[in-house]
VEXKEKOL-892293 format. One record per residue (C-alpha): x, y, z. Coordinates in Angstrom, 3 decimals, decimal comma. Example, Ala and Ser with C-alpha at 12.3 -4.5 7.8 and 13.67 -1.06 7.14 Angstrom:
2
<<12,300 -4,500 7,800>>
<<13,670 -1,060 7,140>>
END
This chain:
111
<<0,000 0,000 0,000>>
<<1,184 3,504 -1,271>>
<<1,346 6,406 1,210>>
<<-0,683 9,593 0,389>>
<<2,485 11,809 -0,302>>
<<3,715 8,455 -2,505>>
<<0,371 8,792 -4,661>>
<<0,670 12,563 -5,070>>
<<4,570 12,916 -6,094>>
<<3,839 9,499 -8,866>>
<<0,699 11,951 -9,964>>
<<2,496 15,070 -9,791>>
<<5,495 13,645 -12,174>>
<<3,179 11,663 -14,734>>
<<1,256 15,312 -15,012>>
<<4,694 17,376 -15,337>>
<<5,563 14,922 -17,959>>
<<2,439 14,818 -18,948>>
<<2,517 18,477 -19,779>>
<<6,163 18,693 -20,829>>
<<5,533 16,023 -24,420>>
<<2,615 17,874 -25,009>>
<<2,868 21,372 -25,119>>
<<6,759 22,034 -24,284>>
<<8,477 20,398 -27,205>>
<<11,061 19,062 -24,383>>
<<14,153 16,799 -25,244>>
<<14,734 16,829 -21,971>>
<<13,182 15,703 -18,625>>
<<15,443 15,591 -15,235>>
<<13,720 14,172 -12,291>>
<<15,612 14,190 -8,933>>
<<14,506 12,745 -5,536>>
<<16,027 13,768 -2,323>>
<<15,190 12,749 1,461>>
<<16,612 15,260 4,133>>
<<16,494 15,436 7,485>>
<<13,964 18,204 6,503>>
<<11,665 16,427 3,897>>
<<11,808 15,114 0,475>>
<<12,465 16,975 -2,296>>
<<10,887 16,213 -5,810>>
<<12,404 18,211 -8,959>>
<<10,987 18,255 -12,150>>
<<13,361 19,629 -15,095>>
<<12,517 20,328 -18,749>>
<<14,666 22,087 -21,636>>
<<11,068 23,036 -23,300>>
<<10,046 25,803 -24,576>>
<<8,710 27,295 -21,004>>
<<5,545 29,368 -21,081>>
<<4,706 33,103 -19,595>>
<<1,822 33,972 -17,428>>
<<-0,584 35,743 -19,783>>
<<-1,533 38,939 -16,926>>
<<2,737 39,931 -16,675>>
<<4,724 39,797 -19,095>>
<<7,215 38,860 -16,790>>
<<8,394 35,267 -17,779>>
<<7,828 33,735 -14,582>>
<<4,465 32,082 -13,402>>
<<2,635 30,922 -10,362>>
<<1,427 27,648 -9,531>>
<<-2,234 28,622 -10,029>>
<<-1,842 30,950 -13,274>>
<<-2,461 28,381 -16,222>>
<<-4,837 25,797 -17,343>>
<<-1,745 23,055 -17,615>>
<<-3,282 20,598 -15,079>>
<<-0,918 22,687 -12,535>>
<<-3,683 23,649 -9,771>>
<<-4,616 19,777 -9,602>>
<<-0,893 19,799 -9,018>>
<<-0,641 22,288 -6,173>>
<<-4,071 20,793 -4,873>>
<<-2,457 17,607 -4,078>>
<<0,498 19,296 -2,159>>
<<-1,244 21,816 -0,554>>
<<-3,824 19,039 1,024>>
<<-0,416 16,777 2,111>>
<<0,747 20,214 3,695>>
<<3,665 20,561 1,454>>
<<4,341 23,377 -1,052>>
<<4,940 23,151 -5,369>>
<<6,638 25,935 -6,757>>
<<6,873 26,547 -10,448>>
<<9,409 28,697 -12,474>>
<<9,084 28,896 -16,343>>
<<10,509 31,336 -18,816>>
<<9,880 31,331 -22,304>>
<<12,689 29,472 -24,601>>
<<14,236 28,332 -21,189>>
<<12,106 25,596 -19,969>>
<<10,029 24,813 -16,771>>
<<11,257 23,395 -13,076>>
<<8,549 21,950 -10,432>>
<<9,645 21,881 -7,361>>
<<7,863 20,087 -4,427>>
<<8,694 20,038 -0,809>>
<<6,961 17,287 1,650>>
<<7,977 18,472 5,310>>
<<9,198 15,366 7,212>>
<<5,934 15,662 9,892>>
<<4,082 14,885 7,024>>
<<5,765 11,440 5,165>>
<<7,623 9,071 6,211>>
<<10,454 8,034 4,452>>
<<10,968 4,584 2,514>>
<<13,150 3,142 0,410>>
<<12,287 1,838 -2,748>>
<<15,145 -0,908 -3,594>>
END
């Protein structure tokens, strides 16, 4: 049996990838793992071709500021009590970032 925050980070990278063969015209995809004393750390990397929030012009984008499946994204964190970030500029690709505080999973190796 899968823990919550195991269902949400397998959801959360099948989306990002989801997302980055679809509309980001990525070579690319890095995905990096990391268990601190803090947390985990998830990662999500593409070399895409990044978007732009549409209000600013500004190159960088919030979580909830496209239609991308990203709220869903930040939904699933948010109810775990851990915290996505997103930063995306266009031509330079997209990183996901998503912190899961150590009160809230459990940590378990996988090999």
């Amino acid at each position: 049996m899968y823990s919550d925050w195991e269902q949400a980070l397998v959801r959360i990278t099948q989306e990002a990838m989801a997302n980055s063969l679809k509309h980001a015209s990525a070579r690319r995809f890095e995905v990096v793992l990391q268990f601190e004393e803090k947390g985990l750390t998830l990662q999500l990397r593409d070399d895409g071709v990044g978007f732009v929030k549409a209000a600013e012009n500004t190159g960088e984008v919030t979580a909830t500021s496209s239609g991308l499946g990203i709220p869903g994204m930040e939904e699933r964190c948010r109810a775990l009590g851990g915290k996505l970030s997103i930063v995306s500029q266009a031509g330079k690709g997209t990183a996901i970032q998503v912190i899961a505080p150590a009160s809230t999973c459990r940590r378990r190796w996988f090999w």
